[in-house]
C-alpha positions in Angstrom: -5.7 -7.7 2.2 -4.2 -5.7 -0.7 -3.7 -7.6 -4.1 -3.7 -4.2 -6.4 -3.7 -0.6 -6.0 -3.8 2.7 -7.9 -1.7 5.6 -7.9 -2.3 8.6 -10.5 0.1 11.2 -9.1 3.2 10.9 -10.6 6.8 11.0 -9.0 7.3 14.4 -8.6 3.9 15.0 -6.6 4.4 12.2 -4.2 8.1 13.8 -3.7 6.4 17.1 -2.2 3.4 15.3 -0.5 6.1 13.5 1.6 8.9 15.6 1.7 11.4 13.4 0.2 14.5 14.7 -1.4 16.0 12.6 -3.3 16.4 12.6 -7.4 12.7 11.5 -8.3 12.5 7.9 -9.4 11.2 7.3 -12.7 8.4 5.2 -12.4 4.9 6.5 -14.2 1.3 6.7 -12.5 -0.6 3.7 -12.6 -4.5 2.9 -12.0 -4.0 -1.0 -11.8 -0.7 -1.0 -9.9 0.2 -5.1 -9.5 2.1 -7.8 -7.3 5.8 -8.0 -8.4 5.7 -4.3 -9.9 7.6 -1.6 -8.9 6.1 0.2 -5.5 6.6 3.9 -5.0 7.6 4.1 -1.4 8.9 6.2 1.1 12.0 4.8 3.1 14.5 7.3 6.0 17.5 7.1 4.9 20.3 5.7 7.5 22.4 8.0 7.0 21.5 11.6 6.7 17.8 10.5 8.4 16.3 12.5 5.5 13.2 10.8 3.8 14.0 9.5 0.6 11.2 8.2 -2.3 12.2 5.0 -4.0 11.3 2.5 -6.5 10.9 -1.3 -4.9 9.3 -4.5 -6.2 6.1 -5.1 -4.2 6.4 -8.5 -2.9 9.0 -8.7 0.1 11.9 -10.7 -1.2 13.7 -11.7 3.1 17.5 -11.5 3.1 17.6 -15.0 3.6 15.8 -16.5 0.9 17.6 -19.1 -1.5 15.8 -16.9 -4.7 13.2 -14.6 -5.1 10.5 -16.9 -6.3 8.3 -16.2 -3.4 8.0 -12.7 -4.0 4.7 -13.0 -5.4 3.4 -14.5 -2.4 4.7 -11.8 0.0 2.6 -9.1 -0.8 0.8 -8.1 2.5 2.5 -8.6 5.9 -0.2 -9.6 8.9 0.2 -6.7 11.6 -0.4 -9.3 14.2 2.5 -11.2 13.6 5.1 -8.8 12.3 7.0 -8.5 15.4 7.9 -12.8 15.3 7.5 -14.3 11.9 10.4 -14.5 10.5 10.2 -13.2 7.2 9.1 -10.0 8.5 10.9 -9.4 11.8 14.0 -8.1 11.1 12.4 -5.7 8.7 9.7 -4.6 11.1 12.3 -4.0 13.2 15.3 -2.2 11.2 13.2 -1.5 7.3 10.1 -0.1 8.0 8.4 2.0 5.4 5.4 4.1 3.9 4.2 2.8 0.2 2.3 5.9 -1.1 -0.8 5.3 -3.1 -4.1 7.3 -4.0 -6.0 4.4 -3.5 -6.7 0.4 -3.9 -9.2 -1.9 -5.1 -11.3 -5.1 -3.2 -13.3 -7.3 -4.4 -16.8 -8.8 -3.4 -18.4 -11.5 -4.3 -21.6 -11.7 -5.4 -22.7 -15.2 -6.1 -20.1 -16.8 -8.8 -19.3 -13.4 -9.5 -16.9 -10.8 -8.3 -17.5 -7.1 -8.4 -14.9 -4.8 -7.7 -14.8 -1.8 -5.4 -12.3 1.6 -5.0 -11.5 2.7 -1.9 -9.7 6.7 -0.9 -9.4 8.7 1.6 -12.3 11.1 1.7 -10.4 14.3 1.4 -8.7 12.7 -1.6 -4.7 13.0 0.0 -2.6 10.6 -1.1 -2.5 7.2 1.4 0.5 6.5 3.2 0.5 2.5 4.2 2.4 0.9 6.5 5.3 -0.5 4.9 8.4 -2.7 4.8 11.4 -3.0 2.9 14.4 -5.8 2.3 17.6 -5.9 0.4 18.3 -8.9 -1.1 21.2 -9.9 -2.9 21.2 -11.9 -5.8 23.6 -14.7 -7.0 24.8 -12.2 -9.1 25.7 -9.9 -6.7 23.0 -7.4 -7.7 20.6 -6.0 -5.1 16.8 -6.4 -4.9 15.0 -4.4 -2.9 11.4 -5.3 -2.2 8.9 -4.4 0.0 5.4 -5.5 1.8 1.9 -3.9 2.7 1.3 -4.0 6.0 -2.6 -5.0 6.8 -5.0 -5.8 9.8 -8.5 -6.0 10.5 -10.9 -4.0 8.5 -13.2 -1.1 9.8 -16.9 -1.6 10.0 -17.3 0.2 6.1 -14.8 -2.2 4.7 -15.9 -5.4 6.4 -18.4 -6.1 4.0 -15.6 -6.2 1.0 -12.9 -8.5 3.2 -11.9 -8.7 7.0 -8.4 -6.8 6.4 -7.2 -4.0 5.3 -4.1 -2.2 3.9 -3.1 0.0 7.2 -3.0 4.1 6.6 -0.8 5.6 8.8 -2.2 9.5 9.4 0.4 12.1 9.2 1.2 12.6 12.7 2.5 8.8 12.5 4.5 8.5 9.9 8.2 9.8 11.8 7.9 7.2 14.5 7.0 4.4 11.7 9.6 5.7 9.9 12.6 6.0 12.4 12.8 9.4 12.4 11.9 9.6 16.6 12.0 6.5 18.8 9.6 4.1 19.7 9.9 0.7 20.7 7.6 -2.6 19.2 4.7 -2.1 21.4 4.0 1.8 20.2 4.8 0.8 16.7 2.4 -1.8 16.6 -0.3 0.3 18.8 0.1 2.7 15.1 -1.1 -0.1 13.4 -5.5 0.0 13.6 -7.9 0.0 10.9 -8.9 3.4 9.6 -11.8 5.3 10.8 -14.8 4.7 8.5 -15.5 8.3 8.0 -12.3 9.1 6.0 -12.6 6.7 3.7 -14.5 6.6 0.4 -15.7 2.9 -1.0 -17.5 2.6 -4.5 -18.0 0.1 -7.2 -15.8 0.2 -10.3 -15.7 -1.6 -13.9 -14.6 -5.7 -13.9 -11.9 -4.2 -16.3 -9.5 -3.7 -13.2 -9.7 -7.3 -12.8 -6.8 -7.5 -15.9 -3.6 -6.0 -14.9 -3.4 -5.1 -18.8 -6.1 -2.6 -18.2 -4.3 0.6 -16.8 -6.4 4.2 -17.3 -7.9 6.4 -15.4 -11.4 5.1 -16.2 -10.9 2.3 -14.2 -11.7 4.5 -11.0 -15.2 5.4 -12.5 -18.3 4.1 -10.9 -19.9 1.5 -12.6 -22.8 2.2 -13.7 -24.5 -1.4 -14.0 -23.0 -2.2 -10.3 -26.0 -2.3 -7.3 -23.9 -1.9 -4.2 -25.0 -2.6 -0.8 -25.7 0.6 1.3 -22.5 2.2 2.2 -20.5 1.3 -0.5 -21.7 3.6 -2.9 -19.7 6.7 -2.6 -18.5 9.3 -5.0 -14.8 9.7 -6.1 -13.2 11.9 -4.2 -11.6 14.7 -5.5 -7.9 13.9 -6.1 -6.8 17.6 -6.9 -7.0 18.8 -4.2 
């Protein structure tokens, strides 16, 4: 599962990590990135096929819905069933996508308590998740266009935390996930395993991130009063680089 995530490279960073080339959207960094905000995420355009980096409500919104009210609800998309349910289908099949991120955040519980945990990739690259996208059009006529985080079983590291996992597609994936070369369902959804436990980075961070109101970059700090299981007690990577 992914219920919040962080992303502290801005716009125009993102732009050259993924080689988009589109006027930047204008959306700022955000450490405590929530349900029904908007998603910094990589779509190929149908057109000119180039990759273009957008601003979409997280929370898949299906064409078909009578409102948007459910938005909230359609956060993650199961891998296992992307191909048939029918609020993901047609999108896994026409509007697939990459949401960018430097990061995201899992909780576990310890007792009554929960603590929370940050999770990167080791070199400190930005993530690129498995995505996708809808349009929807309002009553109004105004479009809304959403989108949903891909997840499937978590690696071995993670387990501990929860059994799923946002899925981070490596570089080498990302033109057949987005429609930039061929592939039919099966070899899209062979992209779709958990990632290897030696490029990701897991450790402990403040209960503050458990407010959405609390957005700074202090919240990917290690807590200091947190005892961790072995394993989850890595340093932050270097983001920088």
């Amino acid at each position: 599962m992914c219920g919040r995530y962080f992303q502290q490279r801005g716009p125009a960073s993102i732009a050259r990590y993924f080689e988009t080339v589109n006027p930047l959207p204008n959306i700022p960094a955000s450490w405590n990135r929530a349900p029904t905000q908007d998603a910094l995420v990589v779509r190929r355009h149908p057109e000119t096929g180039a990759r273009h980096l957008d601003a979409l409500r997280w929370g898949l919104v299906p064409r078909w819905a009578k409102d948007a009210s459910g938005a909230a609800k359609m956060i993650n998309a199961r891998s296992e069933s992307i191909a048939e349910k029918p609020a993901f289908r047609e999108a896994f099949a026409r509007r697939r996508c990459l949401v960018t991120a430097d990061g995201f955040y899992e909780w576990r519980s310890e007792g009554k308590a929960k603590q929370p945990f940050a999770i990167a990739l080791a070199d400190g690259e930005p993530m690129a998740l498995a995505g996708l996208w809808e349009g929807w059009r309002a009553p109004d006529g105004s479009i809304l266009r959403s989108c949903t985080i891909v997840t499937g079983e978590a690696n071995a590291k993670l387990a501990p935390l929860h059994h799923r996992m946002p899925m981070i597609l490596p570089r080498a994936h990302w033109p057949l996930w987005l429609g930039e070369e061929p592939a039919g369902p099966d070899e899209l959804l062979a992209l779709l395993r958990p990632c290897p436990e030696d490029r990701v980075l897991v450790w402990p961070v403040s209960p503050r991130v458990n407010k959405v109101a609390e957005n700074d970059a202090g919240l990917l700090a290690r807590d200091p009063q947190a005892i961790p299981p072995p394993g989850l007690d890595d340093s932050p990577p270097d983001f920088t680089g």
